[in-house]
DRENGU-391806 format. One record per residue (C-alpha): residue number from 0; residue in three letters; z, y, x. Coordinates in Angstrom, 3 decimals, padded with zeros to 6 digits. Last residue first. Layout:
REM residues N
   pos   code          w          v          u
   NUM    Ala          Z          Y          X
...
REM end
This chain:
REM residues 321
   pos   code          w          v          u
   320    Unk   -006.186   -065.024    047.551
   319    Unk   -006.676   -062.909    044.440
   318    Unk   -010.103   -064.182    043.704
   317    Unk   -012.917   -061.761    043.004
   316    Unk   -015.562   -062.902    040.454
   315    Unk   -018.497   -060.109    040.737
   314    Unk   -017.597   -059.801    044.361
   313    Unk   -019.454   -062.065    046.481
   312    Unk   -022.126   -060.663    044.114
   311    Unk   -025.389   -062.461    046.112
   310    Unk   -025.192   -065.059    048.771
   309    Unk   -027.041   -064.866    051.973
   308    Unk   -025.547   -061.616    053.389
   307    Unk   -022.164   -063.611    053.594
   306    Unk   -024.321   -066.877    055.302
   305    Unk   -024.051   -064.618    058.317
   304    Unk   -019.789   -064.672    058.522
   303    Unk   -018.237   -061.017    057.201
   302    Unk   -014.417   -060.775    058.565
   301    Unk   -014.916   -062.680    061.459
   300    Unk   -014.726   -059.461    063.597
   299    Unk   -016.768   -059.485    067.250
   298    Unk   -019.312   -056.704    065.699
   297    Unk   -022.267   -058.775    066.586
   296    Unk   -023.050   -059.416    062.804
   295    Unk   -021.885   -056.088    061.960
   294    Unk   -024.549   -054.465    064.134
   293    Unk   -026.948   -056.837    063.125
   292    Unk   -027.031   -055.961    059.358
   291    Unk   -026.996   -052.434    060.351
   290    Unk   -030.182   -052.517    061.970
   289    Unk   -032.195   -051.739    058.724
   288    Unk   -030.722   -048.598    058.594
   287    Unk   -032.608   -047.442    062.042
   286    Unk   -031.892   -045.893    065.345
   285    Unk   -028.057   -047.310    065.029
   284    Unk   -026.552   -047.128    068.676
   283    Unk   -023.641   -049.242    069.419
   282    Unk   -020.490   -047.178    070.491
   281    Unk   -019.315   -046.979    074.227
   280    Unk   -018.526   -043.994    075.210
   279    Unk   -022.051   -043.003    075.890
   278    Unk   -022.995   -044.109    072.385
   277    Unk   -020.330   -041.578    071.512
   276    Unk   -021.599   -038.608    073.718
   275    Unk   -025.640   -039.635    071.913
   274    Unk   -023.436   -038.705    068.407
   273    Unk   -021.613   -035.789    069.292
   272    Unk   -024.456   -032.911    068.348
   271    Unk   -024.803   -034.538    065.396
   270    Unk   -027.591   -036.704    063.627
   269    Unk   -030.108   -035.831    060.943
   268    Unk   -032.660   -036.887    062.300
   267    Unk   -032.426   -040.257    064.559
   266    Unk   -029.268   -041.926    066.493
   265    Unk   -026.659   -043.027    064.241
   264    Unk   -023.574   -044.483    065.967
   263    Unk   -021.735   -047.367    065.620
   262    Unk   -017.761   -048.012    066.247
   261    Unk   -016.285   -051.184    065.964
   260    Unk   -012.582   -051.184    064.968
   259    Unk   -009.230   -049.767    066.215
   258    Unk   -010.216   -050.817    069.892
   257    Unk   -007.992   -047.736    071.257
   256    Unk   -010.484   -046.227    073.256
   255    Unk   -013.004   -046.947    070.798
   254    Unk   -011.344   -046.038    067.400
   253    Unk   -010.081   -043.088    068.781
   252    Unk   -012.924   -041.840    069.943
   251    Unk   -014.431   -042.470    066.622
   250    Unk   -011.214   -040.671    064.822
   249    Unk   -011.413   -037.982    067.322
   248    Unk   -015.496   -036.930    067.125
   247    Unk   -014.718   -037.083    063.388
   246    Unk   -011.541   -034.860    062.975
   245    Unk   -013.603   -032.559    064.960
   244    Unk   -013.873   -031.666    068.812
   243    Unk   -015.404   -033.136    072.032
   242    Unk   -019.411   -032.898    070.177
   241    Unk   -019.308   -032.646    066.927
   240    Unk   -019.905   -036.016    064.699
   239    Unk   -022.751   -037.153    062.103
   238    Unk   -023.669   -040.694    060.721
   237    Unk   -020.813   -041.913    062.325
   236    Unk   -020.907   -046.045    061.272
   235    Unk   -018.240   -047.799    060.686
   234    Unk   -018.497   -052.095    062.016
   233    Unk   -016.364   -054.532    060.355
   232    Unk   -014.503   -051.817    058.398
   231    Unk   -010.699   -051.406    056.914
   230    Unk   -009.370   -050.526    060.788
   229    Unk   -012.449   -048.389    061.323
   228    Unk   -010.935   -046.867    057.963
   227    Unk   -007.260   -046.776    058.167
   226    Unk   -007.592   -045.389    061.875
   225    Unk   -008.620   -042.113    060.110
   224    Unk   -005.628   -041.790    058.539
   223    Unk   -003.673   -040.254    060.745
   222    Unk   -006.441   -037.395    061.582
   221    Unk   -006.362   -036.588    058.211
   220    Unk   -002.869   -036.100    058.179
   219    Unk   -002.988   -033.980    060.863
   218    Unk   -005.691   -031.892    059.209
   217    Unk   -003.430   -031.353    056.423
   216    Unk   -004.785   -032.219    052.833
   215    Unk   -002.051   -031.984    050.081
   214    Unk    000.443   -034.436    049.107
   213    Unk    000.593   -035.883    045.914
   212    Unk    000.182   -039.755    046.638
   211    Unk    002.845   -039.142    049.774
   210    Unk    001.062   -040.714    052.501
   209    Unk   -000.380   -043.631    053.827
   208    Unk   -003.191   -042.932    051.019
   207    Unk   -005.383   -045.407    049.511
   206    Unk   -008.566   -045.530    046.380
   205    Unk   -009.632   -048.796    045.197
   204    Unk   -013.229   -049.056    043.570
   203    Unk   -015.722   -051.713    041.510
   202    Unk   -012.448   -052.655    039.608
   201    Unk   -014.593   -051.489    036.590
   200    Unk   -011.627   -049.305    035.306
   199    Unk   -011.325   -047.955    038.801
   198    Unk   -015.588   -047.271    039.409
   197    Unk   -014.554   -045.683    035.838
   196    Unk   -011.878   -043.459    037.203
   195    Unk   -013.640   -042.644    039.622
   194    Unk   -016.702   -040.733    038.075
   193    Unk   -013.855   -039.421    035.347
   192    Unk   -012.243   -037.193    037.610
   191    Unk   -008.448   -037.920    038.052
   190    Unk   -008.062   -040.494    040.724
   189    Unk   -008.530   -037.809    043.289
   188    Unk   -005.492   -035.655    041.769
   187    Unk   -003.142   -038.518    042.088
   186    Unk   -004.337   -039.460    046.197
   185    Unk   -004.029   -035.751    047.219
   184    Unk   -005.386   -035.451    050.391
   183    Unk   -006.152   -037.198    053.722
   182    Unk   -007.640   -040.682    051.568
   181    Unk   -008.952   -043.873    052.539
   180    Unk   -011.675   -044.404    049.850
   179    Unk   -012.796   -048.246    049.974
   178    Unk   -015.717   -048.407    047.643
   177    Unk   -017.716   -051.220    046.070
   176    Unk   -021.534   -051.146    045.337
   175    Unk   -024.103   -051.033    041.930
   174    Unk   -026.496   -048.640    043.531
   173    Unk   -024.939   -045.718    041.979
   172    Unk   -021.573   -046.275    043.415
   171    Unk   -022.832   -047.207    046.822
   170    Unk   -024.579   -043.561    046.473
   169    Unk   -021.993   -041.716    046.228
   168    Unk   -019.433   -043.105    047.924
   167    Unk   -021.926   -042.451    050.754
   166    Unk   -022.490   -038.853    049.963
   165    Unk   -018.805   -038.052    049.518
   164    Unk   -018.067   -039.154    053.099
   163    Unk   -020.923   -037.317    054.291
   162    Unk   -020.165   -034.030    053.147
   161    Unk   -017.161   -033.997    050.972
   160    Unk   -014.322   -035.647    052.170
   159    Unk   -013.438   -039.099    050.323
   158    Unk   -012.623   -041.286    053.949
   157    Unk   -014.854   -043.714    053.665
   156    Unk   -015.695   -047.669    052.904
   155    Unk   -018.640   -048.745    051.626
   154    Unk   -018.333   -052.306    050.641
   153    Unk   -020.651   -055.797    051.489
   152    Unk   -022.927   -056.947    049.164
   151    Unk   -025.994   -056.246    051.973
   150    Unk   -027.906   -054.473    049.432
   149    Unk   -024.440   -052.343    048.857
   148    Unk   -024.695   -051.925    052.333
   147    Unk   -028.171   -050.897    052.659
   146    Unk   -027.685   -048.353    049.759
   145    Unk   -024.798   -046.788    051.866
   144    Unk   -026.842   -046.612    054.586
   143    Unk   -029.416   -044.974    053.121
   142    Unk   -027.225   -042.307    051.155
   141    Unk   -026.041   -041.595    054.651
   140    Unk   -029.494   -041.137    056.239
   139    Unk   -030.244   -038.635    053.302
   138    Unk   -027.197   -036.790    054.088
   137    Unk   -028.094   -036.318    057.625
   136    Unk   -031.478   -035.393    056.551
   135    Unk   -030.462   -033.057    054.865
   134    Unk   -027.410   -031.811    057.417
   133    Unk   -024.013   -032.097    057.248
   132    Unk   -021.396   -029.599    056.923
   131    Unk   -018.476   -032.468    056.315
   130    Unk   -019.313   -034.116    059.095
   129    Unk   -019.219   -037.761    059.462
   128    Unk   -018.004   -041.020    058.259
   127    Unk   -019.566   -044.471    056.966
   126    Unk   -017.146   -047.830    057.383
   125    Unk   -019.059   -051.139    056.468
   124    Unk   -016.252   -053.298    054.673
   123    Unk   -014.600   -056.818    054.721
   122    Unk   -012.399   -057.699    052.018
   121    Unk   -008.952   -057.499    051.951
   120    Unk   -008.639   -054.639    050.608
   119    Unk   -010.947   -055.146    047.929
   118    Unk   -008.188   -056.992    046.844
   117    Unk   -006.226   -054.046    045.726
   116    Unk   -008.892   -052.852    042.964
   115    Unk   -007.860   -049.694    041.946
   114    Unk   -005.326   -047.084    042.619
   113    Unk   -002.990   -047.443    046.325
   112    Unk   -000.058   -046.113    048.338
   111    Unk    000.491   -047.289    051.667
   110    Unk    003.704   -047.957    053.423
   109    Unk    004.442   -049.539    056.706
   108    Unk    001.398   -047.544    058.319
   107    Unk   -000.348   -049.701    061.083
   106    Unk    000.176   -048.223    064.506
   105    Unk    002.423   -051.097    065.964
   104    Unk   -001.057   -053.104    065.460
   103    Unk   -003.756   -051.175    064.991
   102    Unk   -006.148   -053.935    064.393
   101    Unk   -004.790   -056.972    063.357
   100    Unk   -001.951   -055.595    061.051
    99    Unk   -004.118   -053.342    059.529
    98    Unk   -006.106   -055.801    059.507
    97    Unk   -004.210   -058.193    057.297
    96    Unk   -005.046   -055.352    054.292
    95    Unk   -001.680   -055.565    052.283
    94    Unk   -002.059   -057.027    049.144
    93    Unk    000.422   -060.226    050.057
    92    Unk    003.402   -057.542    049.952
    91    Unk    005.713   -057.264    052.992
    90    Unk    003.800   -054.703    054.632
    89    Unk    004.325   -052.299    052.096
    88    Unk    002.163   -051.584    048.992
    87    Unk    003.019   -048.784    046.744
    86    Unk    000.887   -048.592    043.277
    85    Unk   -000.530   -045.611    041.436
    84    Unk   -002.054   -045.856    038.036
    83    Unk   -001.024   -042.351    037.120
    82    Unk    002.080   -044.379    034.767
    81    Unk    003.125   -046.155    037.772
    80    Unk    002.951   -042.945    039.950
    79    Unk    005.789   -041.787    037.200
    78    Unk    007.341   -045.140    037.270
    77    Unk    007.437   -044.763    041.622
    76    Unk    008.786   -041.340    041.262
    75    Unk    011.669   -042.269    038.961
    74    Unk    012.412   -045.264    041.113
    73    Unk    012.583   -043.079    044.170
    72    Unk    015.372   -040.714    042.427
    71    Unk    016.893   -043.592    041.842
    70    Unk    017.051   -044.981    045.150
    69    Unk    017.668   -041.838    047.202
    68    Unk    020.992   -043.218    048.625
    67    Unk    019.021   -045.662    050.755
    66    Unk    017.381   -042.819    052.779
    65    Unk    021.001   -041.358    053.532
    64    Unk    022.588   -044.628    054.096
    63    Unk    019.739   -045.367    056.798
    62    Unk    020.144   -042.038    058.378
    61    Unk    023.837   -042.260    058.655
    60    Unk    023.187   -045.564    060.531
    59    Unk    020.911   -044.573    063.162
    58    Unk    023.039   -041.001    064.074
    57    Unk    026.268   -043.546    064.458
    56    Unk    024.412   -046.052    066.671
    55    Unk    022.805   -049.111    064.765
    54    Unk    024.118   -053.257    066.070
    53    Unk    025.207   -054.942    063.279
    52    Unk    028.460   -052.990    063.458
    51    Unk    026.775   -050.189    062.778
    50    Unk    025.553   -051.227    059.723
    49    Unk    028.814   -052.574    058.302
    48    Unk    030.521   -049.169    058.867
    47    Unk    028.124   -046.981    056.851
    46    Unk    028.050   -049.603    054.064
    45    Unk    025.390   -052.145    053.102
    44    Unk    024.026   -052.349    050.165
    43    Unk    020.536   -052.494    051.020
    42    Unk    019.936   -053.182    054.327
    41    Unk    018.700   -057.090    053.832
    40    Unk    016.086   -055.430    051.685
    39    Unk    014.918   -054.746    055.368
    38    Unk    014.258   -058.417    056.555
    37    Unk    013.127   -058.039    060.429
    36    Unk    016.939   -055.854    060.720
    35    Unk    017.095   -055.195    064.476
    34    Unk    013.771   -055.542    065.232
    33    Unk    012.633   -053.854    062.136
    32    Unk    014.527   -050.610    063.246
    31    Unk    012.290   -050.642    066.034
    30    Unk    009.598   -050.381    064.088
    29    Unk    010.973   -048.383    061.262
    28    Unk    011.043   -045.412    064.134
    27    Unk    007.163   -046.951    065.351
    26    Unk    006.273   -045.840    061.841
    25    Unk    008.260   -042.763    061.323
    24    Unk    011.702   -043.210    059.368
    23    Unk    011.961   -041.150    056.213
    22    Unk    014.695   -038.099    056.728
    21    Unk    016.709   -037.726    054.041
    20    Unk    018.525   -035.006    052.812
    19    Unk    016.181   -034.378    049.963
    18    Unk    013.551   -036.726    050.535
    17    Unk    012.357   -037.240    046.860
    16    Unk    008.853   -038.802    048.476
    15    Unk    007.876   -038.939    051.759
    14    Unk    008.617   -043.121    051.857
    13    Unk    009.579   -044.241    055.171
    12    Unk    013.314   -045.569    054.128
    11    Unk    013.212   -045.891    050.508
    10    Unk    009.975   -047.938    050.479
     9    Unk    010.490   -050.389    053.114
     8    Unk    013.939   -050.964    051.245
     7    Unk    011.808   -052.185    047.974
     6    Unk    009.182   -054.037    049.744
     5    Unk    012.134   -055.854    051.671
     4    Unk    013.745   -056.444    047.976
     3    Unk    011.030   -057.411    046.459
     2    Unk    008.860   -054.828    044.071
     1    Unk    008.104   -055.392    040.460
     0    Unk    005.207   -053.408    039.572
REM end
């Protein structure tokens, strides 16, 4: 993948990856560094001396040398995720979703790295997230909505966790669906099992990570990227939450306080002890799969128009627009 020169710089300055030295800007860090320098690849090459007279302290300046230094041991890493299947996308590339942008705003990641079908990205999606320990008939109600989805053409986005993230990738993949898998953990070794790597081959799937494709799960990081996937979603649905604690309880908090992306709630067996707290909040209550057609209709996105559910494999011939 041949990256421009503002993809490029994006890259070597918040990228975790052969940091050495270097310390990767933070997201509202490259922020404000864009407002001084909107074109990045407009960095690279310049000396210590040249960049602070453009208007970077000292501190600001030795940073940027240091994280532009690490070019080739960056390129190295980027052929090796090359040869995985792994791609970087940066907010300067035409694959990168528009609502992150829309969405979360100053929040959205600068860097994301990706396997699979890219355009899916920018495609509208039906989030599904919960607890990892739940229930029967929470995990039946997930399969369901994932089926209903896939009925609706529309694809299931989640975050890859086992419980009920796992159950509704699950199940969209054996119904014929599309998945968005927003990823916590280790983006290379999720690729790996053959399940995925065929919804990959059959560009039914695309797998993401704002973080280093080889890093480990962290609950912090899992936390960051829950955004990613009300962001992704016209409406995401928590099939199961705690109550006032949890990595889902947050992220759907989150999502509403923040306006990340329409939150809805199941409300029937199988639900958590968090769920009626989050219709309090705010979210729209789901008491049956059949009202999720509605609840993205009235979601307030534009993202997925009515006549959508009216036409059948939206996706089988995906244009690159």
């Amino acid at each position: 993948m041949q990256l421009s020169q503002n993809a490029l710089a994006t890259v070597l300055l918040v990228a975790h990856i052969d940091m050495g030295e270097a310390k990767p800007f933070k997201v509202n860090e490259f922020r404000k560094l864009l407002e001084l320098f909107p074109e990045p690849g407009k960095l690279l090459g310049k000396t210590h001396s040249e960049l602070q007279a453009n208007g970077l302290s000292e501190i600001q300046a030795d940073r940027v040398v240091s994280c532009l230094d690490r070019a080739a041991g960056i390129a190295f890493a980027l052929e090796r995720f090359h040869e995985m299947g792994v791609e970087p996308i940066t907010r300067f590339d035409e694959q990168y979703p528009t609502n992150f942008i829309k969405k979360l705003g100053t929040s959205a990641p600068s860097l994301i790295f990706t396997s699979g079908s890219t355009q899916l990205l920018n495609r509208s999606g039906i989030g599904i997230v919960g607890s990892r320990n739940v229930s029967e008939e929470g995990h039946k109600i997930t399969q369901n909505f994932a089926k209903e989805a896939v009925n609706l053409n529309i694809p299931v986005i989640s975050g890859g966790a086992r419980g009920v993230d796992q159950a509704a990738m699950r199940s969209a993949e054996e119904h014929g669906g599309f998945v968005i898998a927003a990823l916590a953990n280790s983006l290379v070794k999720s690729i790996q099992s053959a399940e995925v790597r065929k919804l990959i081959f059959d560009e039914r799937a695309v797998f993401l990570t704002p973080y280093n494709p080889e890093a480990g799960f962290t609950v912090g990081n899992a936390m960051g990227r829950n955004k990613l996937i009300y962001a992704l979603a016209e409406t995401t649905v928590v099939v199961s939450s705690d109550k006032g604690s949890g990595g889902t309880w947050t992220g759907a908090v989150e999502a509403l306080e923040k306006n990340f992306g329409h939150v809805s709630v199941w409300s029937g067996k199988g639900e958590g002890p968090g769920n009626k707290d989050l219709i309090g909040k705010g979210a729209r209550e789901l008491s049956s799969v059949s009202q999720l057609k509605d609840a993205v209709e009235s979601s307030g996105e534009a993202g997925i128009k009515r006549e959508t559910f009216e036409q059948a494999n939206i996706f089988a011939n995906p244009t690159t627009d």
